[in-house]
N, C-alpha and C positions, 0 to 999 in steps of 0.2 A: 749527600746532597738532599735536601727537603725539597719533598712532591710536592707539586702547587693542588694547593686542595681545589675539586672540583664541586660543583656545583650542577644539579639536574634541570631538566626545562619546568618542571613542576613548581619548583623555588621561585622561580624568572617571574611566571606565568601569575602565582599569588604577589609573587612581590608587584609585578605591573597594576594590578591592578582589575579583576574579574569582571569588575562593572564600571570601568574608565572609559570615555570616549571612545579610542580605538576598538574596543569590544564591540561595545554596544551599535557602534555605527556598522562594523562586519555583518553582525548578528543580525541589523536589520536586512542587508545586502545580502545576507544567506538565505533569513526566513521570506523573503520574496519569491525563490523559483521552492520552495518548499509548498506556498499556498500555492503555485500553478503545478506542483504533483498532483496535488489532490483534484485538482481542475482535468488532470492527462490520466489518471489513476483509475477514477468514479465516473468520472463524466461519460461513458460509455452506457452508463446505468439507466440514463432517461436519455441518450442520444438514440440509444435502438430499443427506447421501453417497449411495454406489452400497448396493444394495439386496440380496440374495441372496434367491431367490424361484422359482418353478418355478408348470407349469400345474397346477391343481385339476381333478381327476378325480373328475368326480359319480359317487356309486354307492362309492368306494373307497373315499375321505377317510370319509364316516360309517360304514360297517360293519366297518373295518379298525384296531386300533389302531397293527399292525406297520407297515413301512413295505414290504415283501419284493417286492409288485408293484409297485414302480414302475419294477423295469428293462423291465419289461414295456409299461409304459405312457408312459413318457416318455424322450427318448434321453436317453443320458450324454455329457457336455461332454468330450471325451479331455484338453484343455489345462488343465481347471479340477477335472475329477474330481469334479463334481456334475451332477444333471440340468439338460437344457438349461431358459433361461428362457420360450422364447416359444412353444414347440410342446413338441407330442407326438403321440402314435400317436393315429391315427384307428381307432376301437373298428369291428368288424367289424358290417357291413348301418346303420354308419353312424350308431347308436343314440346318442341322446345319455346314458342312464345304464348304468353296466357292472355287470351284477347277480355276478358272482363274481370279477372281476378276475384271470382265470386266461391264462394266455398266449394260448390261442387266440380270447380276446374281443378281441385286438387285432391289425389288420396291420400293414407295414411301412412304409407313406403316412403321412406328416406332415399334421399341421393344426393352425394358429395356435391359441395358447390364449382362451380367451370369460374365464376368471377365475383368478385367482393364489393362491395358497400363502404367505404371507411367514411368513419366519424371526420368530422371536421381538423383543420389542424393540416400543416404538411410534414407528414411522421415518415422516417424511413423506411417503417412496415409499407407506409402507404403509397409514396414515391418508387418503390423498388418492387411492389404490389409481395410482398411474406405473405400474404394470409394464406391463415392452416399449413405455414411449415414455421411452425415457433423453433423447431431448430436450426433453422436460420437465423431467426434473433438471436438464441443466445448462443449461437455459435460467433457471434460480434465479440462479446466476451472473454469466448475462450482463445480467439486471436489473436485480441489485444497481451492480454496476460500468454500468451503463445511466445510473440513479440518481447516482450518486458522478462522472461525466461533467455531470451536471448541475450537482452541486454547485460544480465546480471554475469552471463559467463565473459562480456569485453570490459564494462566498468573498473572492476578490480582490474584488470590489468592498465588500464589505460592510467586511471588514477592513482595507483603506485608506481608506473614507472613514469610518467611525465606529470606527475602531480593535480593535485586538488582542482586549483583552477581549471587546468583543462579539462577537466576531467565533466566540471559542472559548463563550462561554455560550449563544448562540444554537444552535450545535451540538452542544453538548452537551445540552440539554433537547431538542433535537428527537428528538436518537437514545435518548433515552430514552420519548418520547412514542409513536413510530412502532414503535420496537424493543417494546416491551410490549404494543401493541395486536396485533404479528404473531403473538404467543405466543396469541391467541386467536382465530386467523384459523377461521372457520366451513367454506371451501372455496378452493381452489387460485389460482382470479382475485382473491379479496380479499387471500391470502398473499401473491400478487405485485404488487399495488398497493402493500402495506404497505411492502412488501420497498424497492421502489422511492422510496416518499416518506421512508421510513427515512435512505436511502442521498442521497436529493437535498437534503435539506436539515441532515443531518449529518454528511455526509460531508466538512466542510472542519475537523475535527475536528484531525487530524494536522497540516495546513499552517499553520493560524494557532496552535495549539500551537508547531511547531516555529520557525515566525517569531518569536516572541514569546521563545521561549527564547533564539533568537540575539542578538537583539536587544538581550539584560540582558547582553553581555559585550563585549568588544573583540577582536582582529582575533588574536590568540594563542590566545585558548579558544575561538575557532569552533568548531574540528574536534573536538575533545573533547566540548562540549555538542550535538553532532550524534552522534559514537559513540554518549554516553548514553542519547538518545532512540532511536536503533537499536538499544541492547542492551535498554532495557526492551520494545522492540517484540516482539522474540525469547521473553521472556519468557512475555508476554501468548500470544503463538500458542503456543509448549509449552505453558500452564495452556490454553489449550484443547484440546488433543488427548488431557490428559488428563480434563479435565472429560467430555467427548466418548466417553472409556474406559468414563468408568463411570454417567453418566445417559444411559441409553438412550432416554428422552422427549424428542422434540425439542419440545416445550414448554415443561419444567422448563428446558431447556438456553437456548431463548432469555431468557428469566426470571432466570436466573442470570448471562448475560454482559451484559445490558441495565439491571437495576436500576443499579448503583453510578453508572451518566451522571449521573443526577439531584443525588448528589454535588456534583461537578462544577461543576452548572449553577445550583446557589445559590451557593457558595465564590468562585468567578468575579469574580463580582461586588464582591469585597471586598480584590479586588488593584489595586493600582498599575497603572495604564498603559505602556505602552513609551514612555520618553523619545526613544528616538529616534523614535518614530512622532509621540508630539507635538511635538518640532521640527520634521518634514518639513511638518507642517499650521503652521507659525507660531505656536502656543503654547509661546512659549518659556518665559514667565512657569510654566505647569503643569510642562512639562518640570525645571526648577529646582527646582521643588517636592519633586515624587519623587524626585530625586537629593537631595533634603537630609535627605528621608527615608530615604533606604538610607544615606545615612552615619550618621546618629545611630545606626542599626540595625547598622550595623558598629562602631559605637564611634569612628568618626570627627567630628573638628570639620570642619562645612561648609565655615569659611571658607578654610580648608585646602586646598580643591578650587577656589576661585575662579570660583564658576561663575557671576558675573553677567557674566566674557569669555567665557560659553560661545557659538562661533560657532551662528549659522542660515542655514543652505543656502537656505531658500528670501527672507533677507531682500537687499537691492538697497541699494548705496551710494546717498545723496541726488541724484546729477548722472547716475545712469544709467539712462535711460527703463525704464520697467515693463514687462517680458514680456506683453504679451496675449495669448499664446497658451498653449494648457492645458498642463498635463505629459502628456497622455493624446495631448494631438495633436503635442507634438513627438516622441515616443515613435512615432508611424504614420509620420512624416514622415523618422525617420534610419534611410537603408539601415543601419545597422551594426547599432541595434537591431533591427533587422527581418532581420538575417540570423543574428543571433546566438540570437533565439527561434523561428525555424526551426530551428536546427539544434541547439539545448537540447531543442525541442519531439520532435525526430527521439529525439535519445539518452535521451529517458525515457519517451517509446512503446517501445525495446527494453529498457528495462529492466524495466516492466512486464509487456511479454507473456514474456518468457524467467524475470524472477524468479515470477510466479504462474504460469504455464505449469508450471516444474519444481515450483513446490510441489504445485501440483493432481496433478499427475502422478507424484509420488512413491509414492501409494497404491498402487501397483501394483509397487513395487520388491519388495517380498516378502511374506511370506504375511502378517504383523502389519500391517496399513495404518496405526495409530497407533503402532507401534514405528519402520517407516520417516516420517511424516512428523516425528514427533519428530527425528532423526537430520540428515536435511534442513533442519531449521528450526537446530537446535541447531552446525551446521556455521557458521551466521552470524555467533555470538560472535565466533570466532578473527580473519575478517573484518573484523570493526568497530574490532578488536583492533588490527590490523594496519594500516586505515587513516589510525589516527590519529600512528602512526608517519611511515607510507610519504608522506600526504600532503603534510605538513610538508617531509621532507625531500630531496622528490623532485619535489614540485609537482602540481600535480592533473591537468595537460595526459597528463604521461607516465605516471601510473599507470590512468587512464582507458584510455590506449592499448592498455597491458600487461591489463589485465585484460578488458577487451573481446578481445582477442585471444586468451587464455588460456579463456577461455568458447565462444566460437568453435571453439574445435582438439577442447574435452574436447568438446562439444555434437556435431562430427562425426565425434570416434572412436567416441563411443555410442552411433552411429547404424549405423553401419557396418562395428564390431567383430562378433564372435559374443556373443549376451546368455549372460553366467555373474555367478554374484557376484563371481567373484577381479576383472573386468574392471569390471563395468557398477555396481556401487555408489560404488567407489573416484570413475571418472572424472563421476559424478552428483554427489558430492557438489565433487569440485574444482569443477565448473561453477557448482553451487548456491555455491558459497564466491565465484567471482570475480564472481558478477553481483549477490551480496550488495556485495561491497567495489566495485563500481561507481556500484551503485545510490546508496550512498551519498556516493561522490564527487560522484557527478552531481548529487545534492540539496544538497551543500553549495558545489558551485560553482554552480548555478544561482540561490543567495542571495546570490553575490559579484559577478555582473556586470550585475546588475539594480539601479536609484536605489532608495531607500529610499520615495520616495515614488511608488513603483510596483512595489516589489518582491513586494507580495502579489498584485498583479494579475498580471503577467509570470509568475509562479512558479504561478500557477492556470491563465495558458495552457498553460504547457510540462505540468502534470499532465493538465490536461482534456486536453490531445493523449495523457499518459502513461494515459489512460483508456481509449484506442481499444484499446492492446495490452491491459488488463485487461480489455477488454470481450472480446476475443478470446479470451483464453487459457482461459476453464470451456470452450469449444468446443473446444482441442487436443487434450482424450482422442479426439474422436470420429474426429479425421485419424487417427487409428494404425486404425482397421476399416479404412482404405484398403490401408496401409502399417505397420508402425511403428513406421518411423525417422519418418516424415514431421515430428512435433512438435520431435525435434530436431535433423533440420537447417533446420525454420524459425529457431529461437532461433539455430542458429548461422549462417546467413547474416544475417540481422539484425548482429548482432555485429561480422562483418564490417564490414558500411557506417559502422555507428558507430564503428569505431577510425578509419577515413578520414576522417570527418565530426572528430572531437576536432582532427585538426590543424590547421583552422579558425579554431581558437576562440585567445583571447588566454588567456596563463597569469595566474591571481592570487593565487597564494603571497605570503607576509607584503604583501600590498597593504590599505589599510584598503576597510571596503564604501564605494562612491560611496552619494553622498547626493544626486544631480541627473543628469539627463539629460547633460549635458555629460560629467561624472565618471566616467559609465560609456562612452561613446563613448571617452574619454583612452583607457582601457583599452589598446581594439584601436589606437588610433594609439601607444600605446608599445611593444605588440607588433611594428607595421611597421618600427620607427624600428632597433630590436633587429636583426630580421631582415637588417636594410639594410647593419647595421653588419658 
């Protein structure tokens, strides 16, 4: 009897059509909670920025409108050319109020400040009164990515066993629930709970977004619909550095980046599922469905696409015994996946801590901290630009290698040049450009050699590992009071390991995504086979 020939979702997927209506309308529908990651991601960055503030001198501040005494009363920063934040002169016989504030009510003995001065603006340093414990600010940071650690170990499981959609609806109303309640945190521990439940249960926002957009194409428009989602990311972080410009309330400002979730998280609901997700679960009958609905939506007749030979990965010819074993547990069982998401898991912990590392730390490149992180962020177009190029035609192995190396060299000439601007912004920004076009390799290969019916799980360990260096990086400002260079040549030894670590891995240029455990193992045995030859 003649086998009815099958047919893959890849075939379907170019045959519909990459850039037909039904794509391109998803793809706006996807890249929408994509810009509001980057709003839930960064926007912690100027929600709890650094603060400008000096010690309160009772007796002065009220009887004085000038400002004239306070060289007298508090030293001056030489490096920053304002007075210092945490001390000042101890007022003579020790007095706590200084009734004329004239030079000789004060000696030359320092002592800690009891209460603060802030600049203008209602800042959360200032609301919550931080001053002189910066590591309460940036312990905001390490909460949030604390949170977003959590997230990553529920995401994958949520969004492979109940699928795509939910997976982005679920996070999307949550970061709209949590993010709106922090806008009216009463004091500092409830701001950082909020902060936290914000981040751990919508923070898988970006991943099953980005899954799901791959997902709608075939093995040609990968990398493209990965730039896209990179460039609107870029996007989203410039409108906040300016939104950040110019609402000085960090209330209004969470208020403003957190409504639109809600969007999101009703609309969700009224999208098609990812066909390939419901094949990997055995619904092939729904899978077919949705594909006959993006053809009519493209102007295509179904039968044209033949999709009742559309194969299923997970279905077993009649005569060959049924797998009892899970896809979860062959998955722990093959060294090759198990060495491949350690060393996915290694290269997106550095891209983590080296890309938010330089973006936190950018604020301090020059005197405008929203003109430098703008510049910084705005350096990743060209990037995204470029990778969709360089990937394609060069393969993801070797441009991984080149740009992790290239990050590396600028990360430790920036460290150990003399700081000017002709030197230290130029080689700032090359670093910030190559660990952008990394970071993005690494996310698009990391969707290439993982099955489909494990891909969001796998893809959620390598992040929840790429959350350790996020967790770390709002702490890299504080290594430079050591040192500092110290923050970058963390990023750039990092770098280093990770170009070593790429040659490891198998190349999957023009290869379709494996849809099975086996499919993805081929991978690295056709890498050896290559190698041998």
């Amino acid at each position: 009897m003649e086998q009815k020939k099958e047919i893959n979702l890849d075939s379907v997927l170019e045959s519909l059509g990459p850039y037909g209506r039904y794509n391109l309308f998803n793809f706006v529908l996807l890249l929408f909670p994509v810009l509001l990651t980057s709003f839930f991601e960064c926007g912690f960055i100027f929600e709890a920025q650094e603060q400008i503030y000096r010690c309160k001198v009772h007796g002065c501040e009220e009887r004085f409108n000038d400002t004239s005494w306070l060289k007298y009363a508090v030293p001056t920063n030489a490096e920053k050319n304002l007075p210092e934040s945490c001390e000042r002169y101890a007022p003579i016989n020790n007095r706590t109020i200084v009734e004329q504030c004239l030079p000789d009510e004060f000696t030359n003995k320092t002592i800690p400040c009891d209460s603060f001065v802030y600049e203008e603006g209602q800042s959360l340093v200032k609301e919550f009164n931080l001053g002189c414990q910066e590591w309460k600010r940036a312990l905001v940071g390490t909460v949030h990515n604390s949170g977003m650690f959590a997230a990553m170990l529920m995401t994958g499981a949520v969004s492979d066993r109940y699928g795509r959609r939910v997976a982005v609806g679920i996070a999307a109303t949550a970061s709209f629930v949590f993010g709106i309640s922090r806008a009216f945190s009463p004091d500092y521990i409830t701001y950082l709970v909020l902060h936290f439940l914000e981040a751990a249960f919508g923070g898988g926002l970006y991943p099953s977004a980005y899954v799901f957009a791959v997902e709608l194409v075939g093995l040609k428009q990968r990398v493209i619909v990965s730039a896209m989602c990179n460039m609107t990311f870029v996007v989203g972080v410039v409108l906040i550095a300016v939104l950040a410009w110019f609402v000085d309330n960090w209330r209004t400002y969470i208020l403003i980046l957190y409504s639109p979730a809600i969007i999101v998280g009703i609309y969700v609901w009224f999208m098609n599922e990812s066909a390939r997700w419901l094949l990997s679960k055995g619904r092939k009958d729904e899978a077919i469905s949705t594909l006959k609905k993006a053809a009519k939506i493209n102007n295509l007749d179904p039968r044209m696409l033949d999709l009742d030979a559309l194969s299923d990965p997970l279905l077993k010819p009649i005569n060959q015994p049924e797998d009892k074993k899970s896809q979860f547990s062959k998955a722990i069982r093959s060294s090759i996946i198990w060495k491949r998401l350690l060393i996915c898991s290694f290269l997106w912990l550095t891209c983590s801590l080296v890309y938010y590392g330089m973006s936190i730390n950018s604020v301090s490149l020059s005197s405008n901290k929203y003109v430098s992180f703008m510049l910084v962020v705005l350096v990743e177009i060209p990037a995204y630009i470029v990778v969709v190029i360089v990937l394609d035609k060069y393969g993801r192995k070797r441009t991984m290698i080149v740009t992790y190396t290239t990050c590396a060299l600028t990360s430790l000439l920036f460290a150990f040049l003399p700081r000017s601007d002709l030197w230290s912004i130029p080689l700032y920004l090359i670093g910030k450009w190559s660990v952008t076009l990394t970071y993005s390799s690494v996310y698009i290969y990391v969707s290439e050699v993982f099955p489909t019916n494990m891909r969001q799980t796998l893809i959620s360990v390598c992040s929840t590992a790429g959350r350790i260096g996020s967790l770390i990086a709002p702490l890299t400002p504080l290594l430079s009071e050591y040192h500092k260079s110290m923050p970058t040549v963390l990023f750039g030894g990092m770098c280093c390991i990770s170009s070593l670590l790429v040659l490891m891995l198998p190349e999957t240029r023009n290869v379709r995504l494996p849809d099975t455990i086996e499919e993805a193992e081929a991978l690295s045995r056709k890498k050896t086979k290559e190698d041998a030859m």
